[in-house]
C-alpha positions as CSV (number, residue, x, y, z in Angstrom):
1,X,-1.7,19.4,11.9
2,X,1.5,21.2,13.0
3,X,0.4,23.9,15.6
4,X,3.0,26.3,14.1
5,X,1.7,26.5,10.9
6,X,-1.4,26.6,11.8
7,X,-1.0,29.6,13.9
8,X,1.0,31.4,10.7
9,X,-1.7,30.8,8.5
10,X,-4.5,31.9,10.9
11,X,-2.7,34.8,11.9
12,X,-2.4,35.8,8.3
13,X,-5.8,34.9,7.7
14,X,-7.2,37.1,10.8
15,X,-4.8,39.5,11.3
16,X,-7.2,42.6,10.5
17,X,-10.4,40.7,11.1
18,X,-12.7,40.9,13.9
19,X,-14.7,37.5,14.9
20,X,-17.8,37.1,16.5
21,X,-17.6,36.0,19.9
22,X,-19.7,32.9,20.1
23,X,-17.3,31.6,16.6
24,X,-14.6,32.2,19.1
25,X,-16.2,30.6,21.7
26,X,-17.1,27.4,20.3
27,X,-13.0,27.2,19.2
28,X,-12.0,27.5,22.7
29,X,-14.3,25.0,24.2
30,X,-12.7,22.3,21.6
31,X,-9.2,23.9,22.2
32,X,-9.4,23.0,26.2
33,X,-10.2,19.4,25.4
34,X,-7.5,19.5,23.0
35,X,-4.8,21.3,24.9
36,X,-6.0,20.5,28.9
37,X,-6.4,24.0,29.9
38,X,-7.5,27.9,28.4
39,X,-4.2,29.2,30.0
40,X,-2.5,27.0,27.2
41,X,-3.4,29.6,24.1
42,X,-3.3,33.0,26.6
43,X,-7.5,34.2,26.1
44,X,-6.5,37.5,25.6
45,X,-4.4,38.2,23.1
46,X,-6.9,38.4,19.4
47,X,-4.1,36.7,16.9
48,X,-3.4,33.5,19.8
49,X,-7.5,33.7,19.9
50,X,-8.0,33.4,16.5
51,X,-5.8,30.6,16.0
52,X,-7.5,28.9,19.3
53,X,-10.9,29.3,17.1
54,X,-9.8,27.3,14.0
55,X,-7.6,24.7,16.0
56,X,-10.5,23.7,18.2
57,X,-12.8,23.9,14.7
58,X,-10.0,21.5,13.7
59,X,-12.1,18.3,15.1
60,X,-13.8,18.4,11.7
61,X,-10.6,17.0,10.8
62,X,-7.8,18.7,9.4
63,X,-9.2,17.8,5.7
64,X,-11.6,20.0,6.2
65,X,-9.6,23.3,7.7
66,X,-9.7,24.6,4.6
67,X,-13.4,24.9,4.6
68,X,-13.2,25.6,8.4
69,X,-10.9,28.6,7.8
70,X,-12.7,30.1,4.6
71,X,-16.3,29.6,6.8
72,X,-14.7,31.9,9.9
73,X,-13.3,34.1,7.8
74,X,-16.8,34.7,6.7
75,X,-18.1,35.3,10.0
76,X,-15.6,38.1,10.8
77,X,-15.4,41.7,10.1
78,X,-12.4,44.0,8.8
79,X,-10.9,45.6,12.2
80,X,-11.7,48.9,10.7
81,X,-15.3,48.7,10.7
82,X,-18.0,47.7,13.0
83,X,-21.3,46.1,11.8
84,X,-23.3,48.6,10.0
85,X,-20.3,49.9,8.3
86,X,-19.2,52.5,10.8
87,X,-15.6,53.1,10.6
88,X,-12.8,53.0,13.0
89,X,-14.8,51.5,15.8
90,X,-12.9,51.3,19.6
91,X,-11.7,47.9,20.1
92,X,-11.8,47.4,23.8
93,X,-10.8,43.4,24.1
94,X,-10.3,42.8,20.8
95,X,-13.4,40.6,19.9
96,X,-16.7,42.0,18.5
97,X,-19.5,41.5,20.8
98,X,-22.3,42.1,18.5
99,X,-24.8,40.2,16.8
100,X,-23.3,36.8,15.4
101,X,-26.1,34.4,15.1
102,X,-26.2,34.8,11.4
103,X,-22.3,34.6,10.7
104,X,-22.6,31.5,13.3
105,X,-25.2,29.3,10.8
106,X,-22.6,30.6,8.0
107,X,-19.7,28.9,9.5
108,X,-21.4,25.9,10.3
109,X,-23.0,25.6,6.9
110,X,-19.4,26.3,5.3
111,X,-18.3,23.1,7.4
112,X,-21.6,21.2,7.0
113,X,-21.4,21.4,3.4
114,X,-17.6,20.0,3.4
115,X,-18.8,17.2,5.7
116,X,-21.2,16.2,2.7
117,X,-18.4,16.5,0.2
118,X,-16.0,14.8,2.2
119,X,-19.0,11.7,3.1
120,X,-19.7,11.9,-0.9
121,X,-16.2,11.4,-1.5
122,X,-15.4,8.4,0.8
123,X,-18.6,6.5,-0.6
124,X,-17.1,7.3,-3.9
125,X,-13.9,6.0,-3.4
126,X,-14.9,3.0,-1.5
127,X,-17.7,1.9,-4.6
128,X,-14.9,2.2,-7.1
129,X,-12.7,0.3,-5.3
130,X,-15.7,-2.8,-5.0
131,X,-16.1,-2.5,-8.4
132,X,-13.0,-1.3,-9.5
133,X,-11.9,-4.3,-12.5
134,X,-9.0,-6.4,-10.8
135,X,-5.8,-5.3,-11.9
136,X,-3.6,-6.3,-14.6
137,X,-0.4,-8.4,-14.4
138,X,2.9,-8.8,-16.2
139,X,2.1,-12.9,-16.4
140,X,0.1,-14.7,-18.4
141,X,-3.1,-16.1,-16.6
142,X,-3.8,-19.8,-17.1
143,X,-7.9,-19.9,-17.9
144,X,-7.8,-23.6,-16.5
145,X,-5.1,-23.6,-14.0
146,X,-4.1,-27.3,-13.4
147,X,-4.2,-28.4,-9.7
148,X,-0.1,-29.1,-8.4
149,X,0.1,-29.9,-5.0
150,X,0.3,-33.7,-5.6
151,X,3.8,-33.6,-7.8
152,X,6.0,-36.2,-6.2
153,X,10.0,-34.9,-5.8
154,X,12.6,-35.5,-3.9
155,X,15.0,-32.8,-1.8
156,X,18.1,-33.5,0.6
157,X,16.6,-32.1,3.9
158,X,12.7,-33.0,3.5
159,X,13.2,-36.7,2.1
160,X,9.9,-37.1,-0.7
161,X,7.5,-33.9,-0.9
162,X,4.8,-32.6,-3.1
163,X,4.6,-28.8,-3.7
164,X,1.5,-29.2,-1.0
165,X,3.5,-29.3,1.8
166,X,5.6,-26.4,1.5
167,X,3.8,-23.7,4.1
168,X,4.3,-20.4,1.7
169,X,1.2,-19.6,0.2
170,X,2.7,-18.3,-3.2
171,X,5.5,-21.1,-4.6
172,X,7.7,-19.5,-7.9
173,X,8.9,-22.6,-9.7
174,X,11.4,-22.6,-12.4
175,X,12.8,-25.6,-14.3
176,X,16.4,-25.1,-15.0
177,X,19.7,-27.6,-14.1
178,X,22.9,-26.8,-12.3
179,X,25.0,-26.9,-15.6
180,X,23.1,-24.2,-17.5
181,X,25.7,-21.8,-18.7
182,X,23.1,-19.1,-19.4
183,X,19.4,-19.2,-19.0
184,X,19.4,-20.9,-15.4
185,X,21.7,-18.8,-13.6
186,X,20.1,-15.7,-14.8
187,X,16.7,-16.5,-13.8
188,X,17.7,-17.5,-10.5
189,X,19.8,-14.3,-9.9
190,X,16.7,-12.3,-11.1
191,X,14.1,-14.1,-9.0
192,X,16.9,-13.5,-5.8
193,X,16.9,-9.9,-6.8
194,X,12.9,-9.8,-6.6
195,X,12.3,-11.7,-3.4
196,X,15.3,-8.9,-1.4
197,X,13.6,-6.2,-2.8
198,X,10.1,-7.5,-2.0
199,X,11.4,-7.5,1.9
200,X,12.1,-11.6,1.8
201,X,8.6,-11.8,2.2
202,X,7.9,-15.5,4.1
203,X,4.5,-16.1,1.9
204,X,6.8,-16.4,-1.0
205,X,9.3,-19.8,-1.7
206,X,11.1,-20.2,-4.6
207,X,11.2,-23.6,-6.3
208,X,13.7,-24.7,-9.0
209,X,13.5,-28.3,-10.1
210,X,15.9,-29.6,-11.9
211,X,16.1,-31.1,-15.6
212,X,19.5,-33.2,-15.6
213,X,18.5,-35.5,-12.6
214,X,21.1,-38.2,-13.3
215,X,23.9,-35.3,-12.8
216,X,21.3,-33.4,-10.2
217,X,21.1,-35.0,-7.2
218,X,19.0,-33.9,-4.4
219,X,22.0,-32.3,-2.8
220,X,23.4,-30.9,-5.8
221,X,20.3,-29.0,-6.5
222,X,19.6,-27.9,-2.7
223,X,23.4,-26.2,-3.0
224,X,22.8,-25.0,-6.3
225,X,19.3,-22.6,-5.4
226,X,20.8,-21.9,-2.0
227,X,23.7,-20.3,-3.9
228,X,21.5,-17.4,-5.4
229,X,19.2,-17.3,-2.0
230,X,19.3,-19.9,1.1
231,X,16.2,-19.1,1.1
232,X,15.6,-21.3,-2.2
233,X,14.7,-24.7,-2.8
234,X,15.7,-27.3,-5.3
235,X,14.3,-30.3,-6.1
236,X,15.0,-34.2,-8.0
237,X,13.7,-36.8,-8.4
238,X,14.2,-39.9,-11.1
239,X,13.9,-39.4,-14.4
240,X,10.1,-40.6,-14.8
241,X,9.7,-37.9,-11.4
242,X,11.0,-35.4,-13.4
243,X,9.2,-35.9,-16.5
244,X,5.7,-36.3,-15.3
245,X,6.4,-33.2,-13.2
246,X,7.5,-31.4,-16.4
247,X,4.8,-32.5,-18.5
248,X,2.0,-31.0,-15.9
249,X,3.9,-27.7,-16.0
250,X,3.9,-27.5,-19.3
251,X,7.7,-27.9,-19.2
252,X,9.9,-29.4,-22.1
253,X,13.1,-30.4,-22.0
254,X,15.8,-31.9,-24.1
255,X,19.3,-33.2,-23.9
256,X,21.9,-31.6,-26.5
257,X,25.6,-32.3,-26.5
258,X,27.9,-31.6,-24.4
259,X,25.7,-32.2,-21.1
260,X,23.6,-29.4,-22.0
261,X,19.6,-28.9,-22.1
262,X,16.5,-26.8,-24.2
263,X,14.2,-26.7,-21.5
264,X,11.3,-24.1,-20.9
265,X,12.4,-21.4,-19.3
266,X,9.5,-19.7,-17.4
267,X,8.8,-19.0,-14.0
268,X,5.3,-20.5,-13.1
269,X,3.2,-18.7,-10.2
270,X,0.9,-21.6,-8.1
271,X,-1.3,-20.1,-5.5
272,X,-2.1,-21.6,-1.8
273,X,-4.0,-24.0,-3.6
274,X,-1.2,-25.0,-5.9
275,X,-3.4,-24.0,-8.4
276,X,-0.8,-22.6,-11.8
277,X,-2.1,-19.3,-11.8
278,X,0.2,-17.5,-14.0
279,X,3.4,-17.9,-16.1
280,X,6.4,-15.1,-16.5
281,X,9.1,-15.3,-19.6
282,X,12.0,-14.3,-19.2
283,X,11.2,-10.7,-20.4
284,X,8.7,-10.6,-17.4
285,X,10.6,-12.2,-14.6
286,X,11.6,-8.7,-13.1
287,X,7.6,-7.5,-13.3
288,X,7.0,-10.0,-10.6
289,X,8.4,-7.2,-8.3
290,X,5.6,-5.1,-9.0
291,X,2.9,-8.4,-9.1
292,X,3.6,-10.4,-6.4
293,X,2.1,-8.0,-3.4
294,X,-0.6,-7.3,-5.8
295,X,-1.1,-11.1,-6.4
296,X,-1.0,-11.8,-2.5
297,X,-3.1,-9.2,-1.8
298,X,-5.8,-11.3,-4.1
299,X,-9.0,-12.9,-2.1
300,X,-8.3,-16.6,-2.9
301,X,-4.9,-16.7,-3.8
């Protein structure tokens, strides 16, 4: 807690009060170990005494000065009175040296009782988090997520891989090709925008695999994906490659004229085990900003 406002608010809090010496007391034996030495706070002067009460209360934690403050306050008197409620009582050192064990169990029952809270609280918090339902997500969630790692394809720097040997534990794969006037480039440009806002995160690769492999070499892919990030990969293959890695995606594709495609358009989300977890359309793609820690974050994924 800054010392400065602590002071202003104890000082306002005790600027007509007189406290009991042993609440004062106990603040200054915390304050040394805080500070290194009584000299630090000047004993003597009653505002620079209050505030070394509540500071060295402070090692209840400074959630609970609140409580800390309200429980001292208790224990202290108006400077105008004296216990018994004589008036206008001689301050001689500007601490009231009479009876305080009862104000004393006051204070410490004030900060007791916001120990409990506090305790009650925390358990609180922590049981709703274990059973807390697991959050929702922009994607749809495959109930019987097929098993990808094995999917043979070909790229210009690894030779032949399967999406098991890529180290990132989340892969974002997307089935476009390097003619797509629209759809491709779009998607590509939006998943780029994700993964620089997400920090470039290294647990994260994205995965386009192309559609047109007669026109889509492994090179001409690889330049195509590292044009939106370098951090991208694309992949080919031959035609019967490419179609049975479309058809265990779920992916369809179909040449039109003029060298063009109908192809699915989703991204897919495979987890460490290249298990398919989830699938974003294209109204969805930017969502995976706000899913992707939360997916990471997942036990198992």
């Amino acid at each position: 807690m800054n010392f400065r406002r602590l002071q202003e608010t104890l000082q306002s809090v005790f600027a007509d009060r007189l406290c009991p010496l042993r609440t004062l007391e106990i603040g200054w034996i915390v304050a040394e170990r805080r500070l290194g030495s009584r000299s630090s706070l000047e004993r003597h002067e009653r505002p620079l005494m209050a505030v070394g009460t509540n500071y060295g209360l402070e090692l209840l934690s400074s959630i609970m000065f609140p409580a800390v403050v309200e429980g001292a306050a208790r224990s202290c008197v108006p400077i105008t009175q004296r216990p018994g409620g004589q008036k206008n009582s001689r301050v001689t050192s500007g601490v009231w040296r009479g009876s305080y064990t009862g104000s004393v169990k006051r204070t410490w029952l004030y900060a007791l009782t916001a120990a409990g809270l506090i305790a009650a609280g925390t358990a609180a918090f922590s049981l709703g988090r274990i059973l807390s339902p697991r959050p929702e997500f922009y994607g749809t969630e495959l109930q019987n997520p097929p098993e990808l790692g094995a999917i043979i394809l070909q790229n210009i720097n690894r030779g032949q891989v399967t999406l098991a040997d890529f180290d990132a534990p989340m892969l974002l794969v997307f089935f476009g090709y390097t003619r797509c006037p629209d759809v491709c480039p779009l998607t590509l440009a939006r998943v780029a925008k994700v993964y620089r806002d997400l920090g470039e995160p290294e647990e994260v690769q994205l995965v386009m695999v192309t559609v047109d492999p007669a026109h889509d070499t492994p090179a001409v892919v690889q330049d195509y994906a590292s044009s939106f990030h370098p951090d991208f990969v694309g992949l080919s293959g031959d035609q019967s490659e490419i179609a049975a890695a479309a058809r265990t995606f779920f992916v369809g594709y179909q040449q039109a004229a003029d060298n063009l495609f109908r192809h699915t358009d989703m991204i897919a989300v495979l987890d460490a085990r290249r298990l398919m977890r989830y699938v974003y359309g294209q109204d969805r793609i930017v969502r995976l900003a706000q899913d992707i820690p939360a997916l990471l974050a997942q036990r198992g994924f």
